[in-house]
MIDRENTOR-471010 format. One record per residue (C-alpha): x, y, z. Coordinates in steps of 0.2 Angstrom, whole numbers, plus 5000, padded with zeros to 4 digits. Last residue first. Example, Ala and Ser with C-alpha at 12.3 -4.5 7.8 and 13.67 -1.06 7.14 Angstrom:
2
506849955036/506249785039/
This chain:
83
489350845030/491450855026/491550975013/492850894998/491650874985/490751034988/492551134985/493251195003/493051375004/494651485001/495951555014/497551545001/499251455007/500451575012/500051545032/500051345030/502251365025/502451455042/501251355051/502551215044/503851275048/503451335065/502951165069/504851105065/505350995049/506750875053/505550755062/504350775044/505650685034/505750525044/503950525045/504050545026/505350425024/504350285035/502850315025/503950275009/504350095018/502650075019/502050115001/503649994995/503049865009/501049865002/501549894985/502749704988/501249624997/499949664980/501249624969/501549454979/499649414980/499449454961/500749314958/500249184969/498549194963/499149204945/500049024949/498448974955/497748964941/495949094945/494249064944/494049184960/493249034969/494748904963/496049004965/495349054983/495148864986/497048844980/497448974991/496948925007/497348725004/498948805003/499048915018/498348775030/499948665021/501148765025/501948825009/503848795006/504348914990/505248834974/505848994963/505748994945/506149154938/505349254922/505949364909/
């Protein structure tokens, strides 16, 4: 199912994308579209961020060192080895 929804453009920003649209080969009503998926992962993955730091202040240091001490003390794997 899909909404219509009348949005006000400033001009600059509209020129903007219709010259994108046009370059990419795009409608510009699937420029629109991808550039609002695109926006509303970026919020969803920030407001996750935001959990997890909110998550990590009720986690002490020694928690953590506490946790890092069980995991194994093996070599990096090849792909991972910073050169």
């Amino acid at each position: 199912m899909s909404q219509t929804v009348v949005l006000r453009i400033p001009d600059q920003e509209y020129i903007q994308v219709k010259q994108v649209a046009m370059q990419l080969g795009y409608a510009e009503e699937n420029l629109y579209l991808e550039l609002i998926q695109e926006g509303l992962r970026n919020r969803e993955q920030w407001l996750y961020m935001k959990k997890l730091k909110n998550l990590s202040a009720s986690v002490s240091q020694d928690e953590v060192l506490a946790l890092l001490d069980k995991a194994p003390d093996n070599e990096p794997l090849v792909e991972d080895k910073m050169l």
